[in-house]
LOLODREN-115388 format. One line per field, with one value per residue (C-alpha): residue in three letters; y, z negated, x. Coordinates in Angstrom, 2 decimals, always signed. Each point is the difference from the previous one (the first is absolute). Example, Ala and Ser with C-alpha at 12.3 -4.5 7.8 and 13.67 -1.06 7.14 Angstrom:
BEGIN
res = c(ALA:SER)
v = c(-4.50:+3.44)
w = c(-7.80:+0.66)
u = c(+12.30:+1.37)
//
This chain:
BEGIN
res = c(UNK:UNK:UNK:UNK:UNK:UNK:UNK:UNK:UNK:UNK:UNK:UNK:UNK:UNK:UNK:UNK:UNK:UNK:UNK:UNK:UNK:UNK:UNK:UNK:UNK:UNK:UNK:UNK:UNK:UNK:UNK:UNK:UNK:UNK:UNK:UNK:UNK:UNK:UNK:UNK:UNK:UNK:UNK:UNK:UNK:UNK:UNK:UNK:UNK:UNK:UNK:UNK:UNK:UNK:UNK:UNK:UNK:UNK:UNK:UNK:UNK:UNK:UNK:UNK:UNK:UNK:UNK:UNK:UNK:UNK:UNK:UNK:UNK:UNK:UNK:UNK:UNK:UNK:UNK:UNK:UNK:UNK:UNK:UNK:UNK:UNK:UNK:UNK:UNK:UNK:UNK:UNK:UNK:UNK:UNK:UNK:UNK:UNK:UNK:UNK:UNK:UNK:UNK:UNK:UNK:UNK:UNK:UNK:UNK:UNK:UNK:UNK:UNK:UNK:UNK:UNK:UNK:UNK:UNK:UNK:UNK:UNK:UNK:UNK:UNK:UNK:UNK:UNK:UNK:UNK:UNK:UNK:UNK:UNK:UNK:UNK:UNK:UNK:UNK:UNK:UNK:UNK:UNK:UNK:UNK:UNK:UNK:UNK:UNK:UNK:UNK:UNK:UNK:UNK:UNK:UNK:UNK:UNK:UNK:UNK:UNK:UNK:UNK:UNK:UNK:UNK:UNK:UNK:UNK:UNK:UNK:UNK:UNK:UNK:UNK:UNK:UNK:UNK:UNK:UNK:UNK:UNK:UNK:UNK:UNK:UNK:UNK:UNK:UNK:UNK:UNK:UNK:UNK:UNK:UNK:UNK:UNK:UNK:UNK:UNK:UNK:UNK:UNK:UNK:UNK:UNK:UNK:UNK:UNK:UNK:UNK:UNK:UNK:UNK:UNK:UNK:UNK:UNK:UNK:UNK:UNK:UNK:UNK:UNK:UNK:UNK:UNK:UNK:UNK:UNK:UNK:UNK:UNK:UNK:UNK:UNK:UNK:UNK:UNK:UNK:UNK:UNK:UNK:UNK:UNK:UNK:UNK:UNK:UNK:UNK:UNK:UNK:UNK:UNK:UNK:UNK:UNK:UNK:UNK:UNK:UNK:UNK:UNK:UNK:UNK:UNK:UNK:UNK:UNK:UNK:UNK:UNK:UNK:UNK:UNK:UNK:UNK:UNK:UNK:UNK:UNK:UNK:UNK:UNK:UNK:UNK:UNK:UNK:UNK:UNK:UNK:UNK:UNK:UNK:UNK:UNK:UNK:UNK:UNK:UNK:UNK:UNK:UNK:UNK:UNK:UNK:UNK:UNK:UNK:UNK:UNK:UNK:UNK:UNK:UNK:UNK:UNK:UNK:UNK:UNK:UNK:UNK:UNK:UNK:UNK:UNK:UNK:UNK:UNK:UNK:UNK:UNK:UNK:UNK:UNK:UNK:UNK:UNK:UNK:UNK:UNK:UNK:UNK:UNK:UNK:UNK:UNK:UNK:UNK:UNK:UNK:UNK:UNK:UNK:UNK:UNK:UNK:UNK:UNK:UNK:UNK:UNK:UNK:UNK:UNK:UNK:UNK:UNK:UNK:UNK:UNK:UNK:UNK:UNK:UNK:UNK:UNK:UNK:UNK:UNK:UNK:UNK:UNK:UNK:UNK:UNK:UNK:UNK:UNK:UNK:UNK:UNK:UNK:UNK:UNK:UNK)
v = c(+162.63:+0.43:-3.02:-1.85:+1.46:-1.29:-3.78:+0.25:+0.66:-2.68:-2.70:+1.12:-0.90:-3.12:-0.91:+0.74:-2.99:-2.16:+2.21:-0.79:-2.92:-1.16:+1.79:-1.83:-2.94:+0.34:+1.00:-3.36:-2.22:+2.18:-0.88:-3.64:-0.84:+1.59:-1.60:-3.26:+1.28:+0.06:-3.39:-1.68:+1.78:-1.15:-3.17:-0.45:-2.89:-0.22:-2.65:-3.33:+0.62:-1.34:-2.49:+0.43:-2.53:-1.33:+0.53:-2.84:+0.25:-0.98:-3.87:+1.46:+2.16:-1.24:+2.08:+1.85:-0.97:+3.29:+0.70:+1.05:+3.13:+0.74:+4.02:+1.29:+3.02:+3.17:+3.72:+2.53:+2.82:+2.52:+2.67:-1.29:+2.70:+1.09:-0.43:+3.08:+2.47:+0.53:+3.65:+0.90:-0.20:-3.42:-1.21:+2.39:-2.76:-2.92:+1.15:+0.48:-3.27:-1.80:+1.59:-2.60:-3.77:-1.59:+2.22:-0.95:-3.69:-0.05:+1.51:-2.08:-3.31:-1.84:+1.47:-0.80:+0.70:+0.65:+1.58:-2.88:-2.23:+2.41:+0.85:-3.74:-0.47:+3.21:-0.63:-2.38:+1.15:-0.52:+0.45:-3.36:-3.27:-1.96:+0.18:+0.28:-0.03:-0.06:-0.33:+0.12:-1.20:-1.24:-1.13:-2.12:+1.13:+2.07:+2.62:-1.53:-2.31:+3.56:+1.18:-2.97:+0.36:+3.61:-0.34:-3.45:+0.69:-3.65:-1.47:-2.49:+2.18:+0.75:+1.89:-1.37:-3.96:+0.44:+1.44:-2.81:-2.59:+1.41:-0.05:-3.39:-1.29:+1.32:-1.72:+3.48:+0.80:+2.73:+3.51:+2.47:+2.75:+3.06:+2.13:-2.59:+2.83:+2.59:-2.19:+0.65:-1.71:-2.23:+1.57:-0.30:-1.63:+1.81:-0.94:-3.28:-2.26:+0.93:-2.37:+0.65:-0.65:+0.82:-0.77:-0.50:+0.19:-1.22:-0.85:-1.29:-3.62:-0.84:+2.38:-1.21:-3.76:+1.41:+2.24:-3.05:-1.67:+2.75:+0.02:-3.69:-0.06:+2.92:-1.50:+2.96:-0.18:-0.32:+1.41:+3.18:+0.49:-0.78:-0.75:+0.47:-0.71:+2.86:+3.18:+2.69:+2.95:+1.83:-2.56:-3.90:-2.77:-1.98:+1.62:-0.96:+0.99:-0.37:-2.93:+0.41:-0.68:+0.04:+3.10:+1.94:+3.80:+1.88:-2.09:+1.02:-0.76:+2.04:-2.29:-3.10:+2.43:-1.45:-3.20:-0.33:-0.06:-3.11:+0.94:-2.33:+0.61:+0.55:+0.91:+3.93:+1.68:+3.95:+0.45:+0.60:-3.28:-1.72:+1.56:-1.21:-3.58:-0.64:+2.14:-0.73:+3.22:+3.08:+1.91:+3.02:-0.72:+0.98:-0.31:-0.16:+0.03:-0.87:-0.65:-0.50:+0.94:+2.73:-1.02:+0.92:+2.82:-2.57:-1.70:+3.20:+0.40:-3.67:+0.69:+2.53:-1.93:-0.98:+3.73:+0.84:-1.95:+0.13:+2.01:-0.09:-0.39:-0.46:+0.22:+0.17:+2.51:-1.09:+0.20:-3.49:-1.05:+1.89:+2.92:+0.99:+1.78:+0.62:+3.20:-0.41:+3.00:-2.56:-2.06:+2.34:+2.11:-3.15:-1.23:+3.82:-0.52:-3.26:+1.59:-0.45:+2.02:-1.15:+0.56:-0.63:-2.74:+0.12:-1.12:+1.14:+3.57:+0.64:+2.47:+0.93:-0.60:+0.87:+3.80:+0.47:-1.21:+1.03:-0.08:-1.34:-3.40:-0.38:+0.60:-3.37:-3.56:-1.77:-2.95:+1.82:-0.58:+1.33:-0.07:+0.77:+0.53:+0.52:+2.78:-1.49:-1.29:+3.03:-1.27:-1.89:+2.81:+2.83:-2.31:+0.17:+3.84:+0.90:-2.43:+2.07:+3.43:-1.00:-1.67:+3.69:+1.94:-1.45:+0.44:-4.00)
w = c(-109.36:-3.24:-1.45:+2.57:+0.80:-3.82:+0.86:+2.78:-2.38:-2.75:+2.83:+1.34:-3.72:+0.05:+3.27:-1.11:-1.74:+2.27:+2.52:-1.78:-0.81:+3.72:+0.89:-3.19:+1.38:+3.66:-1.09:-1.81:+2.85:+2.33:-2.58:-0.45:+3.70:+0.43:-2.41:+1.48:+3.00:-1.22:-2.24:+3.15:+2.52:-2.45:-0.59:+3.61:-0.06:+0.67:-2.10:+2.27:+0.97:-2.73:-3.55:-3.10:-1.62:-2.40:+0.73:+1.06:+2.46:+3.75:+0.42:+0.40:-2.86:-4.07:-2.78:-1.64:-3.13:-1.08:-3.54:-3.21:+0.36:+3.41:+0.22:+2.17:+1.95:+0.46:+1.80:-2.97:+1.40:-2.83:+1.74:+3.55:+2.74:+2.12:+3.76:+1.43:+2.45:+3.16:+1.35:+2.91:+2.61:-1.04:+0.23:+3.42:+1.54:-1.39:+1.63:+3.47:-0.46:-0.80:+2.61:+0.47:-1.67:+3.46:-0.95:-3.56:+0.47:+2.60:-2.49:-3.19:+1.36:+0.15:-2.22:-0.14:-3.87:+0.03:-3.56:-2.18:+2.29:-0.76:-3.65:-0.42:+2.09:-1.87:-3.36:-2.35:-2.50:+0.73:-2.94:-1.42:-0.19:+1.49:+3.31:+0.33:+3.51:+0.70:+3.74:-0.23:+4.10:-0.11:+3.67:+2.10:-3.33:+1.77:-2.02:-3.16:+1.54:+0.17:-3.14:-1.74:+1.37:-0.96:-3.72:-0.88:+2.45:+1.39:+3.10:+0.48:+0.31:+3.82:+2.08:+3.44:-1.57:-1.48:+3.75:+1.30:-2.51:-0.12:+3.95:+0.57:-3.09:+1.91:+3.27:+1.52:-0.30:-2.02:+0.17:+1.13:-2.30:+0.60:-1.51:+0.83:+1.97:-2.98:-2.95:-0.31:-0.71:-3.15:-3.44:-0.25:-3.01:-1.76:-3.63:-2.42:+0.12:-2.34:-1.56:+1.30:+1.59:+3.33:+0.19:+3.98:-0.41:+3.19:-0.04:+3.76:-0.56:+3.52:-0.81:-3.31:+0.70:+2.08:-2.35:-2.13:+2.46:+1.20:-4.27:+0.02:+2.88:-1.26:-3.24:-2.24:-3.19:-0.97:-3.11:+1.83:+3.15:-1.19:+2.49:-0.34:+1.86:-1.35:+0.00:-1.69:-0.60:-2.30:-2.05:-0.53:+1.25:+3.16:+3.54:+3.75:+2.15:+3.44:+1.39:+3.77:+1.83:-2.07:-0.65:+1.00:-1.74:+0.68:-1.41:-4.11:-2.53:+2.16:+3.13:-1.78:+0.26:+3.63:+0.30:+3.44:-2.19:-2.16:-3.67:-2.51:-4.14:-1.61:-3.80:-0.53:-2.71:-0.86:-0.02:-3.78:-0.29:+2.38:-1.94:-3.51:+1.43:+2.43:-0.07:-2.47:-0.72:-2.44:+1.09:+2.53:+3.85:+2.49:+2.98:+0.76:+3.61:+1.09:+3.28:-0.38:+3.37:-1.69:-3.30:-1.39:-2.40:-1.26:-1.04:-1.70:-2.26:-1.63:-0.31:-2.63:-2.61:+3.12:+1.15:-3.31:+0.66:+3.56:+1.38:+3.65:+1.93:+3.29:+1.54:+3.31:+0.59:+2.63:+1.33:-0.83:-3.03:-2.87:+1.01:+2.84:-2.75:-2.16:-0.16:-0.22:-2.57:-1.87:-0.55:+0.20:-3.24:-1.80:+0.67:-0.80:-3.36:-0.53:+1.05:+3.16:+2.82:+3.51:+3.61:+3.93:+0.56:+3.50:+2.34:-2.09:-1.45:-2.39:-0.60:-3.38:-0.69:-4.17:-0.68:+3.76:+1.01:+3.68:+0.04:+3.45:-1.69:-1.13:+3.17:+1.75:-0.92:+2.17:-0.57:-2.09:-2.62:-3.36:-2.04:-3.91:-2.67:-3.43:-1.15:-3.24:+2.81:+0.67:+1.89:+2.87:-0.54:+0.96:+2.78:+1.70:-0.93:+1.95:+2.66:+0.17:+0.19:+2.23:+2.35:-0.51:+0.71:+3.62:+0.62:+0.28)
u = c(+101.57:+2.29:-1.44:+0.88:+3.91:+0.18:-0.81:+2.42:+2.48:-0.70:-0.29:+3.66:+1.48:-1.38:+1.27:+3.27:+1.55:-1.56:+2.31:+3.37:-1.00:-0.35:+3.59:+1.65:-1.27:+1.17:+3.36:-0.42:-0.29:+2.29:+3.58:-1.43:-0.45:+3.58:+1.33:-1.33:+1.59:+3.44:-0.09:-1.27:+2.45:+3.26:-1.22:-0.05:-3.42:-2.99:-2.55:+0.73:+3.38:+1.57:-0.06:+1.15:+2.32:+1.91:+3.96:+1.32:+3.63:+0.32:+1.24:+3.75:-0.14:+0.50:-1.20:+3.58:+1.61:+1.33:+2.28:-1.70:+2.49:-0.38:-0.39:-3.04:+1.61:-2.06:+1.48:+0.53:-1.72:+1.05:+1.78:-0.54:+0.46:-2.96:-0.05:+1.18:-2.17:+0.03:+0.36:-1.93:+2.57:+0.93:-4.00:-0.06:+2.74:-2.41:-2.69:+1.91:+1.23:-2.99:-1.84:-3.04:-0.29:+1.82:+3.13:-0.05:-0.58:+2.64:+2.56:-0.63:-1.58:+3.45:+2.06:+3.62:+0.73:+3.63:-0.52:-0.27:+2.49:+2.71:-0.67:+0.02:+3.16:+1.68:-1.47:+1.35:-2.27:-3.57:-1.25:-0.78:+2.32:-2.73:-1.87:-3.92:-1.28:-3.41:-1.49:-4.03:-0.88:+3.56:-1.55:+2.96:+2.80:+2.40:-0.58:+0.29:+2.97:+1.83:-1.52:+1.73:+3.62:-0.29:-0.74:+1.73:+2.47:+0.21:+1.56:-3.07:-2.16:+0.40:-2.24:+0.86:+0.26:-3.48:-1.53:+1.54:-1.39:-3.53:+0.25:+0.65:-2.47:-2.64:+1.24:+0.34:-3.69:+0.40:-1.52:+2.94:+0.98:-2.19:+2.94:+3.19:+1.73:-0.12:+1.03:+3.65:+2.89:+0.39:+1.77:+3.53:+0.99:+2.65:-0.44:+0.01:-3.64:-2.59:-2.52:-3.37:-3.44:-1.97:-3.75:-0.99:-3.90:-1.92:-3.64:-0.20:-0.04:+1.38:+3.35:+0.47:+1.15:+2.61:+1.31:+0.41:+1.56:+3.17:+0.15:+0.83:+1.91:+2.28:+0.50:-1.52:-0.53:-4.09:+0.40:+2.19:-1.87:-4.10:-2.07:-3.83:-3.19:-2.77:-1.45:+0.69:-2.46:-1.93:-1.41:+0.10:-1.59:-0.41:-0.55:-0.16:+3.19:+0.50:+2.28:+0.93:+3.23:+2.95:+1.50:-3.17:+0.57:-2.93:-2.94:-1.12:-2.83:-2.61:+0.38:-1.86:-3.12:+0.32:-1.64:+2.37:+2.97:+1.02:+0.87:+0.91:-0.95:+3.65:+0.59:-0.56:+2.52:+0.64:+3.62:+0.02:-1.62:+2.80:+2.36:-0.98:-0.32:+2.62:+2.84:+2.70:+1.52:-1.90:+2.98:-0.51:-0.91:+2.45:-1.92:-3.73:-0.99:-3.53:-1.67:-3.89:-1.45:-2.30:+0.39:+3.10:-2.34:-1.67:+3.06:+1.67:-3.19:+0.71:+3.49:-0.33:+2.53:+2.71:+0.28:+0.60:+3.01:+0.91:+2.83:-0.42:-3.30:-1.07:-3.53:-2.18:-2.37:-2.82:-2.99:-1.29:-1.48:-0.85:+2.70:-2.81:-2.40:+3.03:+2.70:+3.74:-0.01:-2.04:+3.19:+2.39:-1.58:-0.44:+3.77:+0.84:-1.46:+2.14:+2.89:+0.64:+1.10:-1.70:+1.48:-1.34:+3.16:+0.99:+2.94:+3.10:-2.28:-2.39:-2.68:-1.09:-3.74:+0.05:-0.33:+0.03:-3.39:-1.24:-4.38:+0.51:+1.04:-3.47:-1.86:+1.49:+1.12:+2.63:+2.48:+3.20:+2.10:+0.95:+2.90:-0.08:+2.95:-0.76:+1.77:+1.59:+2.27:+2.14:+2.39:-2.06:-2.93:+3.21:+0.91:-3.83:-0.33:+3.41:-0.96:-3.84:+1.98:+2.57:-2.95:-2.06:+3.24:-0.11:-3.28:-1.32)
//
């Protein structure tokens, strides 16, 4: 009976290495498979959905000529504040306001964003000398129509002569606004015209001619208000988009995975990519707003280089696309580390979403929107933080 307690024993030290072995090797597989996991859930395709290419530009774009001395702009973060915290009364109103995903997407799914049409109507100073606009799903171009007269403060650029235009190119077929109602009224100008450019970006290739066309017909500048026909994502290359009736809002990359819906193959950039080949300025970004339908995640992780130079930035949050088995903390930590502060943007109020993170956020995914500030901007980034108290103090 001893002998045999013994041979138990040796047996059990050989088995083991094989033991840890089998664990190191599970823990192995476990971080690459999530890994895998997170390359393949930022870079937003599958194998199939899209081709790699060469760069080459859209038929309306040219390739830029920029000076030998041209500076390339990038936020000194030395010294830069931290997003304040919350306290727990503050994230108590939050959560009683956001009670449920149909209060919060009824609150920030139309914002009217009174805060950067009155620091540009009140600022002379906006930092930079010359105006960079960028509007990635630039859709039917109000948005970066308005985003134009505010930063190059220009007459021509007229909201209501641009709806017009656009209306009657498309012989009144157009799509209706799904926000119209909640857009606001144009910027006043108040201040001499800045030299500038605003890129309108809009992949659906039955929208796009009639952008070109209200352009024309208003007399804008090309080389001031760029139009482009593309996508722009996570990585570059060619993919299929959806082309319905003009105007259309709600269709994205993911619909062509519907063999009811007709896509057609556009040119595929990441915005750093764009950037480098089509827009003129290295100077800082004043604007970036982007509309994906689901993707606008995707489009953040291949703008690494413009954030790092982008003032004021404007995003969806949805449950389309990629955003469906992504988090918003997701974004907001990585924009945190770039610098930037990140609010729900609703009708005239915002609610702060840095340092004052609710769990409930991750446990649904509904059309809202976001508005970001980087905080090297202290004048525009104190205009948004008074405008978050002040919409906390009342309760909504």
């Amino acid at each position: 009976m001893l002998h045999r307690h013994k041979d138990r024993k040796v047996k059990a030290k050989h088995h083991k290495p094989d033991l840890r072995r089998l664990i190191y090797y599970v823990i192995i597989i476990i971080a690459v498979s999530y890994v895998s996991t997170i390359i393949f859930a930022y870079n937003g395709f599958s194998k199939g959905d899209h081709k790699k290419m060469p760069l080459s530009g859209p038929s309306n774009l040219g390739d830029i000529n920029r000076e030998e001395n041209d500076y390339e702009y990038k936020h000194d973060s030395t010294n830069l504040p931290l997003a304040a915290q919350c306290n727990v009364k503050q994230k108590d109103i939050m959560i009683r306001t956001f009670n449920g995903a149909k209060a919060m997407s009824s609150l920030t799914k139309c914002p009217v964003t009174t805060w950067i049409r009155q620091f540009y109507e009140e600022e002379e100073d906006i930092g930079t000398d010359y105006f960079v606009g960028i509007s990635v799903g630039c859709n039917k171009g109000n948005d970066a129509v308005l985003g134009a007269r505010m930063g190059m403060a220009r007459p021509e650029f007229d909201e209501p002569k641009w709806e017009n235009a656009i209306h009657m190119a498309s012989d009144k077929k157009m799509r209706g606004h799904v926000c119209r109602g909640n857009s606001g009224s144009q910027s006043q100008i108040n201040f001499p015209e800045r030299d500038g450019e605003m890129h309108c970006i809009e992949p659906m290739q039955s929208t796009f001619p009639l952008l070109l066309n209200a352009s024309t017909q208003l007399g804008m500048d090309s080389e001031t208000f760029v139009l482009a026909n593309a996508v722009i994502s996570s990585t570059n290359g060619f993919v299929k988009f959806p082309n319905a009736v003009p105007g259309t809002e709600d269709l994205g990359i993911h619909n062509c995975k519907n063999r009811n819906v007709a896509c057609t193959e556009l040119p595929m950039y990441t915005l750093d990519s764009y950037a480098d080949k089509f827009i003129k300025s290295k100077g800082p970004v004043n604007i970036l707003q982007i509309d994906t339908e689901g993707w606008d995640f995707d489009v953040l992780f291949g703008a690494s280089s413009v954030l790092d130079r982008t003032y004021y930035l404007e995003f969806e949050y949805h449950s389309q696309g990629n955003w469906g088995s992504l988090h918003l903390q997701d974004a907001v930590k990585l924009l945190d580390g770039k610098g930037f502060t990140c609010y729900w943007a609703g009708n005239e109020k915002l609610w702060r979403i840095t340092e004052c993170y609710v769990d409930g956020y991750d446990l649904w995914h509904a059309w809202s929107n976001v508005a970001c500030v980087h905080r090297s901007q202290t004048n525009l980034a104190g205009r948004m933080e008074a405008l978050f108290l002040s919409t906390i103090l009342h309760g909504r």
